[in-house]
Backbone as numpy.savetxt, mean C-alpha at the origin, in Angstrom:
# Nx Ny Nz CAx CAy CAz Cx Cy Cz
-2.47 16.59 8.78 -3.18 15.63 7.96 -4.63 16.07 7.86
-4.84 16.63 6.78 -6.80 16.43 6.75 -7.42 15.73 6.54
-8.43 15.46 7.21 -9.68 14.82 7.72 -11.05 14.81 6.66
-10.29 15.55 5.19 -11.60 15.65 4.21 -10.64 14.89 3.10
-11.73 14.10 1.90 -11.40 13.43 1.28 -10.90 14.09 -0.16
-10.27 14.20 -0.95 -9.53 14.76 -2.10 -9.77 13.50 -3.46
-9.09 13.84 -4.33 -9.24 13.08 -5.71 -7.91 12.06 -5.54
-6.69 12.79 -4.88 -6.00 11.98 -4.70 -5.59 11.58 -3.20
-6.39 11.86 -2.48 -6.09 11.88 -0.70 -7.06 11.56 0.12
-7.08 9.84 0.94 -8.60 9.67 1.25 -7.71 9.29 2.84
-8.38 9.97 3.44 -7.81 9.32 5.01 -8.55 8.46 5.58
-8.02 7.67 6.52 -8.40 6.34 6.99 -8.08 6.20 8.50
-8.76 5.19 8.95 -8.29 4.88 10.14 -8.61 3.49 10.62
-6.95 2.64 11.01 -6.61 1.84 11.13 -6.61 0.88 12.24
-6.95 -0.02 12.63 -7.07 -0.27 14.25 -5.78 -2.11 13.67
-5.03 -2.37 14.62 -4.79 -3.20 14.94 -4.62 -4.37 15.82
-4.51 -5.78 15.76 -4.63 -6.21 16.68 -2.97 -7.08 16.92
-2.86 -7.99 17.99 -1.56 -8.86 17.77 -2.24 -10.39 18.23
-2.02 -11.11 17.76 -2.03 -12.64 17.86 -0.75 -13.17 18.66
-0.92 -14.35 19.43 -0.12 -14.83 19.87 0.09 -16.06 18.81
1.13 -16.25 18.35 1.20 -18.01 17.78 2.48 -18.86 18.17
2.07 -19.88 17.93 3.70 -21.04 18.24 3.99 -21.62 16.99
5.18 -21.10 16.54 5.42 -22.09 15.58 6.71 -23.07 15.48
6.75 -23.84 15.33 7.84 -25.22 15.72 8.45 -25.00 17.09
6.89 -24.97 18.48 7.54 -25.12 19.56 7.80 -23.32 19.89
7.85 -22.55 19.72 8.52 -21.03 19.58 7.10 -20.55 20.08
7.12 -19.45 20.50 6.25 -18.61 20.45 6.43 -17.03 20.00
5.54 -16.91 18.94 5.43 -15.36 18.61 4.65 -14.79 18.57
4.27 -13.20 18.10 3.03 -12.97 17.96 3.49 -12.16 16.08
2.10 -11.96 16.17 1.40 -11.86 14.75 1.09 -10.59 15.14
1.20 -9.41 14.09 0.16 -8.53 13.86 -0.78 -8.41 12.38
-1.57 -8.09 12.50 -2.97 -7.66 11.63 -3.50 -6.98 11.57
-4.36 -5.99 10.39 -5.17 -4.78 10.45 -6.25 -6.07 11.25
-7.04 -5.31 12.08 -8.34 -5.64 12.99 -9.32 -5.07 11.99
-9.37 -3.72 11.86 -10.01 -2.77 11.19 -9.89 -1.73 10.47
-10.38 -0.83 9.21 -9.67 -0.30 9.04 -11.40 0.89 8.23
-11.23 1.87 8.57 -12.00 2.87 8.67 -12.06 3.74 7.35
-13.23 4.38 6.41 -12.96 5.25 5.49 -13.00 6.79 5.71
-12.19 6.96 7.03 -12.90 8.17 7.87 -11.72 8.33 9.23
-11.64 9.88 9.33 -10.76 10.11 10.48 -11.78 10.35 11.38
-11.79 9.99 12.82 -12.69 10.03 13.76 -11.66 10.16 15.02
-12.45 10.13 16.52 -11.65 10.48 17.78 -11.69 8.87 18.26
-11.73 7.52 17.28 -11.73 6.49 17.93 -10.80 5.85 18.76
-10.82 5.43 19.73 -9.67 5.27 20.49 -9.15 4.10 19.95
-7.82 3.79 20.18 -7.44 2.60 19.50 -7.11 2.73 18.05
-7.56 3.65 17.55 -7.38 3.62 15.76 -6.51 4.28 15.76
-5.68 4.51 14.80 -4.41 5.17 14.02 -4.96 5.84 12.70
-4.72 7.20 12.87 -5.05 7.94 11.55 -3.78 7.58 10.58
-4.34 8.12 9.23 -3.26 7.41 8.24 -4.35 8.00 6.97
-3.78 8.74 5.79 -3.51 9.00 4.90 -3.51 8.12 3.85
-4.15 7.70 2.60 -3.98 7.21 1.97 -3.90 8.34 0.28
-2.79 8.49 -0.07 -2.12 9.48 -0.98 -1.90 8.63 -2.43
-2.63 8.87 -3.37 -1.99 8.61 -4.63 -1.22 9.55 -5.60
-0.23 8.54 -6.11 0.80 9.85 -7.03 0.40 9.39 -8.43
0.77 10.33 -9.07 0.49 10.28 -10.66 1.37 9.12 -10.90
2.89 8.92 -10.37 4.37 8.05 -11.05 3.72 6.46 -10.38
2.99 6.24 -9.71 2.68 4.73 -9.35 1.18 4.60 -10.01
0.88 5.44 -10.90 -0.18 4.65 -11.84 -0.12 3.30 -12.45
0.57 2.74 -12.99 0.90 1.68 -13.22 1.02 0.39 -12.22
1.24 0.55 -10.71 1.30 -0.01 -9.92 -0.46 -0.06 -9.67
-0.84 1.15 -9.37 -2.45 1.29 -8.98 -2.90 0.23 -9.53
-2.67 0.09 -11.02 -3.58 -0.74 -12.05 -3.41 -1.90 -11.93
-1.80 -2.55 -11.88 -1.77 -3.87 -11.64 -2.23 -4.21 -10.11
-2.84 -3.52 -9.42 -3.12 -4.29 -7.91 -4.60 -4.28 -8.18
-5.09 -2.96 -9.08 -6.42 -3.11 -9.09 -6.58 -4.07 -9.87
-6.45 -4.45 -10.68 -6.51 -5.86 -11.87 -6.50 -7.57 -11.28
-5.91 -7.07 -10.23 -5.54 -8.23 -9.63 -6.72 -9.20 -8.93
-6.45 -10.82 -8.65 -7.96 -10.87 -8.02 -8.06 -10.76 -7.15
-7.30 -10.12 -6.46 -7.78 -9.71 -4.58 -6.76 -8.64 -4.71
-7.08 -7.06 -4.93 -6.56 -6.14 -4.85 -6.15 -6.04 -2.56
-5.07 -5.48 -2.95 -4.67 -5.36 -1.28 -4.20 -3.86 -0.77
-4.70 -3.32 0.13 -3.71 -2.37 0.59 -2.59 -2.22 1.55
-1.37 -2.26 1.79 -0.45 -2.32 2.16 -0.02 -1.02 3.17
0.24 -1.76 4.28 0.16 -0.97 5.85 1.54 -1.36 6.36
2.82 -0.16 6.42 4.27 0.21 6.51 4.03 0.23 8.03
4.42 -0.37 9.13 4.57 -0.43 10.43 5.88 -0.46 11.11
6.12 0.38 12.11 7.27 0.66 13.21 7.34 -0.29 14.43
8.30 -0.78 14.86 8.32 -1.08 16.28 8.57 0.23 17.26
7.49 -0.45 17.53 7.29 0.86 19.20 8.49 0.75 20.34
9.16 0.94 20.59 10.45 0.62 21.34 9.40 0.93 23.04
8.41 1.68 22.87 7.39 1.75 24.35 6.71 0.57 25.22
5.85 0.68 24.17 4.85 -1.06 24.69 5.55 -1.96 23.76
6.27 -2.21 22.77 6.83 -3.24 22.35 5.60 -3.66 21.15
4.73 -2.91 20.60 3.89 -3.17 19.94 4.03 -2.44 18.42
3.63 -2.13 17.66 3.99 -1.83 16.36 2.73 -0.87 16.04
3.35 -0.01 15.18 2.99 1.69 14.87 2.41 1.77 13.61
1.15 1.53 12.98 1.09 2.31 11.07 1.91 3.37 11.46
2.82 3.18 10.19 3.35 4.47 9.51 2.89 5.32 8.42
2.87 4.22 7.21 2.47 4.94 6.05 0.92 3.66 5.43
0.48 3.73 4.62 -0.75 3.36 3.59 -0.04 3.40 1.94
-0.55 2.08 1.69 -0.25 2.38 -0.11 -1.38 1.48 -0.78
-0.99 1.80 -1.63 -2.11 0.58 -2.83 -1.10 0.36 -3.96
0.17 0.88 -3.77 1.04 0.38 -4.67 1.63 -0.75 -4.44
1.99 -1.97 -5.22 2.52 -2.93 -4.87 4.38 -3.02 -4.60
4.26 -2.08 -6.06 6.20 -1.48 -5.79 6.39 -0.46 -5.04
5.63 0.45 -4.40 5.86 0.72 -3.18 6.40 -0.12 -1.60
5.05 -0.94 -1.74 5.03 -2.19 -0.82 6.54 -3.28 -1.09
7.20 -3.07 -2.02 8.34 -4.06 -1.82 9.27 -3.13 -1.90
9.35 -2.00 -1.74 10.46 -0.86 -1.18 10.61 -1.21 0.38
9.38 -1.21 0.91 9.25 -1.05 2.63 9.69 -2.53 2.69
9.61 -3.83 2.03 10.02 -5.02 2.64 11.34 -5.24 2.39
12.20 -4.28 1.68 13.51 -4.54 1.48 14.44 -3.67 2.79
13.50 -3.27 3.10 14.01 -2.58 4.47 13.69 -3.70 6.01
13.53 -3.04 6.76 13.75 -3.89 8.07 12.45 -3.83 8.52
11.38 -3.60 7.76 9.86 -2.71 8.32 8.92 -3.88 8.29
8.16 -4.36 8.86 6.49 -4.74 9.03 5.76 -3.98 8.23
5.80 -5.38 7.24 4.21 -4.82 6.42 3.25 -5.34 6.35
1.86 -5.12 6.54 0.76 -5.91 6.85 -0.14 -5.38 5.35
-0.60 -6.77 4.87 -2.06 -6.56 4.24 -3.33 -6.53 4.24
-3.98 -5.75 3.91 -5.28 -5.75 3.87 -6.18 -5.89 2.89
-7.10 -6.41 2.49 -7.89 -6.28 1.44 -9.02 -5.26 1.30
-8.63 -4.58 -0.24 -8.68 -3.23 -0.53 -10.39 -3.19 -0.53
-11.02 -2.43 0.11 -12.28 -2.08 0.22 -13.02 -1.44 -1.06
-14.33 -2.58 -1.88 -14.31 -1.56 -2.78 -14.58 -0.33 -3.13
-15.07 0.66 -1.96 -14.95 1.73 -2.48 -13.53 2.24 -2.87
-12.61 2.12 -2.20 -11.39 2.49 -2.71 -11.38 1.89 -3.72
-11.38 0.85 -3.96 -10.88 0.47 -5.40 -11.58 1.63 -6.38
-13.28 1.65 -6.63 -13.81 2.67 -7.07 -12.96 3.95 -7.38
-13.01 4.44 -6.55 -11.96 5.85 -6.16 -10.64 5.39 -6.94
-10.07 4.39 -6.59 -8.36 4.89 -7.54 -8.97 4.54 -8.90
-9.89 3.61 -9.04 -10.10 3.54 -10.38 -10.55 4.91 -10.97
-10.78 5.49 -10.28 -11.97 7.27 -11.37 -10.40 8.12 -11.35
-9.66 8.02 -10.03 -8.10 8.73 -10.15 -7.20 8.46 -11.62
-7.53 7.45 -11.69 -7.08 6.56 -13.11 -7.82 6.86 -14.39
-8.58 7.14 -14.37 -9.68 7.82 -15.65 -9.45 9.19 -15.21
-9.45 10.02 -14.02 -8.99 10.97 -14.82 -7.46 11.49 -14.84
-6.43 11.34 -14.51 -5.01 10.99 -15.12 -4.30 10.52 -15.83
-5.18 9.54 -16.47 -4.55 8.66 -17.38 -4.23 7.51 -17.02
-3.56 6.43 -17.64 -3.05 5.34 -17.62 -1.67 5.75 -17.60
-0.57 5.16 -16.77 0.78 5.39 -17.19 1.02 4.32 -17.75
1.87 3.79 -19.20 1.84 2.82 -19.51 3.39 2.93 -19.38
4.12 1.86 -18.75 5.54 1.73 -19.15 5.98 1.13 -20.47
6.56 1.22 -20.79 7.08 0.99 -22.14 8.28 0.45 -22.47
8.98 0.54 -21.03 10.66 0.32 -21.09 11.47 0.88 -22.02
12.81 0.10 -22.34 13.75 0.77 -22.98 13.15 0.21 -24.44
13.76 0.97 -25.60 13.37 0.82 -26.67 14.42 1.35 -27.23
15.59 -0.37 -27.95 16.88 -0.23 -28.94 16.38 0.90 -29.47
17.97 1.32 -29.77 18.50 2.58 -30.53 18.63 1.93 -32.16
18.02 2.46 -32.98 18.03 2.21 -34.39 19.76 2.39 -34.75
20.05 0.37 -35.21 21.65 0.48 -35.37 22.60 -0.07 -34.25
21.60 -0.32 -33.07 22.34 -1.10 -31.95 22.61 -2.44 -31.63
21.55 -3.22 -32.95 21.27 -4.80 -32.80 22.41 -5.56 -33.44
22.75 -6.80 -33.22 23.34 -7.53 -34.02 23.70 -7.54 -35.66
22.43 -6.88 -35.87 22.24 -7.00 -37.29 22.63 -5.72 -38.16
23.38 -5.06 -36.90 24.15 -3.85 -37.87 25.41 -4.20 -37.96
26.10 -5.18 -37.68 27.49 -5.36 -37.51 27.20 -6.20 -38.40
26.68 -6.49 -39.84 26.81 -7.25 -40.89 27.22 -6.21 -41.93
């Protein structure tokens, strides 16, 4: 993983914490980004982590950046060691982020710092916009050819 920043590759570093809570009588705990760094360093406690944009989740970029509280989205492991939970991956995609919740994974949010926002926004000016467009009938497929 490098430690220098790219057009599409900004590394980070993540610190978490866990909460204890009770809810109806129960007790659980909570995890949360604590902190989260624009910079790989030797901090103890932090988790390095990668934050990678692809050209195919442009469209995702935009709708989170558009949004009124853009978020970044933190993919976490259970530690089978201390029983505590691992960053895995970083996104700023939102359909990324509901890939990892259809799975069995901890995902935590954060709110997106604006320099990042900055940054995917200039990634976005210079790549383009991906605009989806969806499917688009076949001339002759509608109702109105069977007259």
């Amino acid at each position: 993983m490098s430690e220098l920043r790219t057009d599409s590759s900004w590394p980070l570093q993540i610190r978490l914490s866990r909460e204890n809570i009770i809810m109806n009588g129960w007790e659980s705990e909570r995890w949360q980004v604590a902190d989260l760094l624009p910079h790989q360093t030797k901090e103890s406690g932090y988790f390095n982590l990668c934050l990678d944009l692809h050209k195919d989740e442009r469209t995702a970029y935009r709708f989170n950046l558009n949004s009124t509280a853009p978020f970044l989205f933190i993919l976490c492991h259970q530690d089978d060691v201390d029983g505590g939970v691992v960053p895995a991956h970083i996104t700023a995609s939102q359909d990324d982020a509901a890939s990892f919740m259809d799975g069995e994974h901890q995902l935590l949010e954060y709110p997106m710092p604006p320099a990042l926002q900055c940054w995917i926004d200039t990634y976005l000016g210079i790549h383009g916009e991906l605009i989806d467009e969806g499917k688009k009938k076949k001339k002759g497929k509608g109702r109105s050819s069977e007259r």
